[in-house]
N, C-alpha and C positions, 0 to 999 in steps of 0.2 A: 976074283975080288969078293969081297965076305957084305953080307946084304946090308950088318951096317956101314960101312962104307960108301954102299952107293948113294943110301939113306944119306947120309951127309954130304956128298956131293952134289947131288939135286936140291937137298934144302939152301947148298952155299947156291949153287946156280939162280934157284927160287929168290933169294933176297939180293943177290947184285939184279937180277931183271926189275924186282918191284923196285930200287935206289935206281935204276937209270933203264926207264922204259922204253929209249931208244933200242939199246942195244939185246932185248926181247924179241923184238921183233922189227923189222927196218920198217915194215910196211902192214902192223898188225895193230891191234885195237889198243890204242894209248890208255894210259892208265892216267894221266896228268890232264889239265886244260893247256892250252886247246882240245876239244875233240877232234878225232876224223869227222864226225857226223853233230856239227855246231850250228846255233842261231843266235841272230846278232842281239834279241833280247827283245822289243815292243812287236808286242800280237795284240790282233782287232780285240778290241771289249765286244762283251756281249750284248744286244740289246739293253738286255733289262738293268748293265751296270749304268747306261747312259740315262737310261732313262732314272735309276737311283741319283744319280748326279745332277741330272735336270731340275729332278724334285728340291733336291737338297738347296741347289740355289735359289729355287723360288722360296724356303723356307718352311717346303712342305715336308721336308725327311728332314730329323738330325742328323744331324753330323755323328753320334755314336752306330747311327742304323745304316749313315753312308759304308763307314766301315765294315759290320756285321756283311752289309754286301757285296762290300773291293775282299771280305773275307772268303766269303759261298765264292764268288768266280776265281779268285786266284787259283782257290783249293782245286776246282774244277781246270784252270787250267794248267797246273802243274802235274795233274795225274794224264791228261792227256800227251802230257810232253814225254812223260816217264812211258807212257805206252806206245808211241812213236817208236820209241828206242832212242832218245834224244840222255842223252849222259849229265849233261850239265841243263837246270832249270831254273827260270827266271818265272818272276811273279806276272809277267806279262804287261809291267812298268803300269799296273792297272790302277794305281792311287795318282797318275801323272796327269796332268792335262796334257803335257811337255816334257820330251824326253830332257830339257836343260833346265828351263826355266826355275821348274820347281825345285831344282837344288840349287842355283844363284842365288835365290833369294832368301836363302837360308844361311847363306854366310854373311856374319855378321860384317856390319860398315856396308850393305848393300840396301841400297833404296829402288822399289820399284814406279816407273814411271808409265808415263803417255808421250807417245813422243808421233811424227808423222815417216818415219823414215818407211818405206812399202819394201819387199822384197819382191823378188820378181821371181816368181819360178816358171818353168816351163813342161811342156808335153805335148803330145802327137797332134792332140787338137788347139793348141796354141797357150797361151800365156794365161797365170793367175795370180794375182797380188795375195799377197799375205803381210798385215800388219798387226805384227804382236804388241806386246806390252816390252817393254824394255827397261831395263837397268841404269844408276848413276851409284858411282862409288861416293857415296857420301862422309864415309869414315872410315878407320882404319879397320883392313880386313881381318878376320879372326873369326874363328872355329868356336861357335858361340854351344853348339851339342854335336852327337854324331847325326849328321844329317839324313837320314833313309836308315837311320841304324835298327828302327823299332822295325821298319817293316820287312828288312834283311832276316831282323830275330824271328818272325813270322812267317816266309817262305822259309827257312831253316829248319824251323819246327814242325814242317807238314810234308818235307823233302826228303825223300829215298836217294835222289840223283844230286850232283855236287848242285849247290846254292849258289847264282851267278847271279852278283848284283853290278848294274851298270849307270856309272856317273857322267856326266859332262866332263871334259877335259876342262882343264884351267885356263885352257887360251879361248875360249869358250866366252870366259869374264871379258875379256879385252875383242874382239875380232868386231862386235855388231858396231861398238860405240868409239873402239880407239879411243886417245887422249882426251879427247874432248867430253867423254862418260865417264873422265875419273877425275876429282875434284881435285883442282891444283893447290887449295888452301891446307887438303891433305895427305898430298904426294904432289909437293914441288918438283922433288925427282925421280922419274920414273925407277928406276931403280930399286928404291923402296916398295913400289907399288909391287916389282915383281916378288921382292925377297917376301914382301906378307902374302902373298898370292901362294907363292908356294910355302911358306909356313902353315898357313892354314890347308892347304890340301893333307898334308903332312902330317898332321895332327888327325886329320880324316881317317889317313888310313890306321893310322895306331889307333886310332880306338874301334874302325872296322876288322884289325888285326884282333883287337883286345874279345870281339865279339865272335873270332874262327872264322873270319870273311875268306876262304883261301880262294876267292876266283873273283877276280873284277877286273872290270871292262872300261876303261876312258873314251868314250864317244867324241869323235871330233871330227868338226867338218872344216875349220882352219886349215889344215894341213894337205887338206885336198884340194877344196879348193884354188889353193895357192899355185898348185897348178896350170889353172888357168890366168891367162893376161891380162882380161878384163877385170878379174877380182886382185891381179895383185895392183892395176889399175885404183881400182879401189881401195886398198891400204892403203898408195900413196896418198891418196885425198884426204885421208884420215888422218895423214902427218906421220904414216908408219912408214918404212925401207922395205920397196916393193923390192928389193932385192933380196932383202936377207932375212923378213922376216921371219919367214919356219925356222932360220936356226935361233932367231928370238924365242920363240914356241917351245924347241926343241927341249931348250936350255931350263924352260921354265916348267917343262914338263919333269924334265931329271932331278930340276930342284925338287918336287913332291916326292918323286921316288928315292930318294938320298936315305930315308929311314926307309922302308918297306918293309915290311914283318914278315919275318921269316914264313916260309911257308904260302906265301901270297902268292899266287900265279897271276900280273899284271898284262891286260893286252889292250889295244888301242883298236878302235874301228873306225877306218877315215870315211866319211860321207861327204858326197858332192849336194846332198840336198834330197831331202825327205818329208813332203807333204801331199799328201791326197795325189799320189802316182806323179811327184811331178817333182821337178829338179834343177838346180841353181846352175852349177859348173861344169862345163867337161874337162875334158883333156886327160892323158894318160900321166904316169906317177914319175914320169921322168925328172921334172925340176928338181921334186924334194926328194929322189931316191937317193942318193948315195946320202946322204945326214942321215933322213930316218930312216935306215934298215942301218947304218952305222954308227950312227950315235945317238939313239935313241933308246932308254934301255927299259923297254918293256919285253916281254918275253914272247910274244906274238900278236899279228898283226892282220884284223878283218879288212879284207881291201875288195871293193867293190870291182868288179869284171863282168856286170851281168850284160854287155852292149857295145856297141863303137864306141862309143861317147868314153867311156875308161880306159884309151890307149890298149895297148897291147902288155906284153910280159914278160918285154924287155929289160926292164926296172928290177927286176927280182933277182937278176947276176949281184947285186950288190946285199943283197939279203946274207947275214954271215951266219957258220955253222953253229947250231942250239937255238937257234929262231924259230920261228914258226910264221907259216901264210896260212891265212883262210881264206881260202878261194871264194869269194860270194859270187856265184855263178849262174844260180837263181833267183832270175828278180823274185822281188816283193812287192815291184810296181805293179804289173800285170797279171791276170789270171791263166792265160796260156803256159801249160805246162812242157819245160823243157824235154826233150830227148835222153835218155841213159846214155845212149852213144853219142850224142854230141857232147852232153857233160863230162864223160870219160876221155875225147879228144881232147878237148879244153886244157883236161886235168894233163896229158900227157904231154903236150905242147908248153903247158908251166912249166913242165918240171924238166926241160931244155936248160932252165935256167937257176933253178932250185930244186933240188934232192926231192924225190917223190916224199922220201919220210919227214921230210921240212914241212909238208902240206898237212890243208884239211878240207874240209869243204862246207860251205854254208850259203844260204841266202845273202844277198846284194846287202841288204840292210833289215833296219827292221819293217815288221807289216802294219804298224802304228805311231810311228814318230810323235804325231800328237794324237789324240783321243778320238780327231776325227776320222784316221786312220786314210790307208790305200783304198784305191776301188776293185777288191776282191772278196768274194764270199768267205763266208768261216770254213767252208767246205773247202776253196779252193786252196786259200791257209794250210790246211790239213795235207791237202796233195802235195804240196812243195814241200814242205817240212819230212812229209814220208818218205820222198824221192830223195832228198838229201839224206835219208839217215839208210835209206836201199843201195841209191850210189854209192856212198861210201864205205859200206859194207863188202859189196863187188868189188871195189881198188883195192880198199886195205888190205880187206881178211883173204 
């Protein structure tokens, strides 16, 4: 055979692997998101951003010096990430107080409130109420800018590794308040409420499309928690169908994705609950698995496994082929660092039930849900994040 020949047969080989990185390697370093070696997105602030914040609200920092400094840590935390060996990086949701909040209230027809409803989360040493600030749909919904679009264009601008920005899911809107948080003067029928729900998400992405957004993340703890009896309990009281709610969710999450711009890599991270190490729901993903890994059309999916409390991996038979799992396998609640070989077992007992190259591997969730974050060192951050990007280096490669 004559060398240009062969020269052309490895370049053809060369471009069907980068169009379909599956068939590269079954079990080799993905070129697409999900990574093998992923994080779900909220890492601790650094002291000195809280205390820039702090100031800011007493009214001793402007607000232009707030940002110069959500700028100095991002920068700093995205070169850390990129030195990890972490592929996809996020700004460390450092301009958040709230991984949801602060994009609810940003779509328009959304009024924020004071309401008494307490959350009850839980952990080892017993129970913590959490009472945020809460929403009422007061008007019709609608995509008033691109919401996080400024600070997407600013991790963009300072990123080597793909730029991952992470939203609330849209059932997000509806789960805390139900019916009764959505004015019926202006959605007599629900219906409507959903079609502008997901109009508006839709319009999000096309213009995070229009900005080269090509990796985001729907954060949702709906879907998980539904799960559990007690919270779909809780739907019912709300006036929602403890029965069928997630495929309500389901339906409203496809309606945002209906446009998706080309080139977007869409995934979803279900959470049972993320505050200061401590946590709302259990139960494992059996209720809602065969809908969302079958009718759900995002491209992969962060699912919590760091514990009992997340069932087992049962649930994953119904995951279909071109999907993706991410194993979150290391908490982010606790500082105690997992084992390789336990995490390597973990990983091989998934994939009983989904394709080792369906997989990936990542923390539980994230290490800051809100601002005031888990109870772990920036050190111990570091450890977890390293071991996930070592383990999966060991599996894959």
């Amino acid at each position: 055979m004559k060398m240009n020949e062969v020269e052309n047969r490895l370049a053809d080989k060369l471009a069907t692997e980068l169009e379909h990185p599956l068939s590269h390697r079954a079990t080799g370093r993905r070129l697409m998101p999900p990574f093998r070696a992923d994080h779900v997105g909220s890492l601790l602030r650094p002291k000195s951003l809280l205390q820039a914040r702090e100031a800011c609200k007493r009214g001793e920092l402007s607000a232009s010096h707030l940002r110069d400094a959500e700028d100095k840590a991002i920068r700093e935390v995205v070169r850390l990430q990129e030195d990890l060996g972490l592929q996809a990086v996020t700004d460390g949701e450092f301009r958040r107080g709230s991984w949801h909040m602060d994009f609810l209230y940003q779509v328009g027809g959304v009024t924020r409130v004071q309401d008494n409803l307490k959350v009850q989360f839980h952990n080892a040493q017993g129970d913590i109420e959490f009472t945020p600030a809460a929403l009422r749909v007061t008007g019709p919904l609608r995509l008033q800018q691109c919401i996080f679009g400024e600070d997407f264009s600013f991790l963009k601008s300072i990123a080597q590794g793909v730029p991952k920005l992470t939203i609330p899911s849209p059932s997000m809107m509806h789960y805390r308040g139900g019916r009764s948080a959505i004015d019926a003067g202006v959605y007599p029928d629900i219906k409507e409420f959903w079609r502008d729900l997901a109009r508006a998400y839709a319009d999000e992405l096309t213009q995070l499309g229009n900005l080269e957004c090509s990796y985001l993340q729907m954060d949702d703890t709906s879907l998980a928690y539904l799960n559990d009896p007690l919270q779909r309990d809780y739907v019912a009281q709300l006036g929602g169908d403890r029965d069928a709610q997630h495929l309500v969710y389901i339906d409203l999450i496809n309606g945002a994705l209906a446009g998706k711009p080309p080139g977007m890599t869409v995934c979803t991270h279900l959470c049972r609950g993320n505050f200061r190490s401590s946590w709302v729901a259990s139960g494992g993903y059996d209720y809602v698995a065969e809908a969302l890994f079958g009718e759900l059309n995002v491209d992969g999916y962060f699912l919590e496994y760091d514990d009992e409390r997340s069932g087992g991996f049962e649930p994953l038979r119904f995951v279909p082929k071109g999907k993706f799992v991410v194993l979150g396998l290391v908490t982010s609640k606790r500082p105690e660092l997992e084992s390789k070989d336990d995490l390597k077992r973990r990983i091989d007992a998934a994939a009983k039930f989904v394709p080792l190259e369906q997989l990936c591997l990542s923390p539980q969730c994230g290490f800051s849900s809100t601002q005031e974050g888990n109870a772990l060192t920036l050190d111990e951050q570091i450890a977890k994040l390293r071991l996930v990007v070592e383990t999966a280096h060991e599996v894959w490669k």
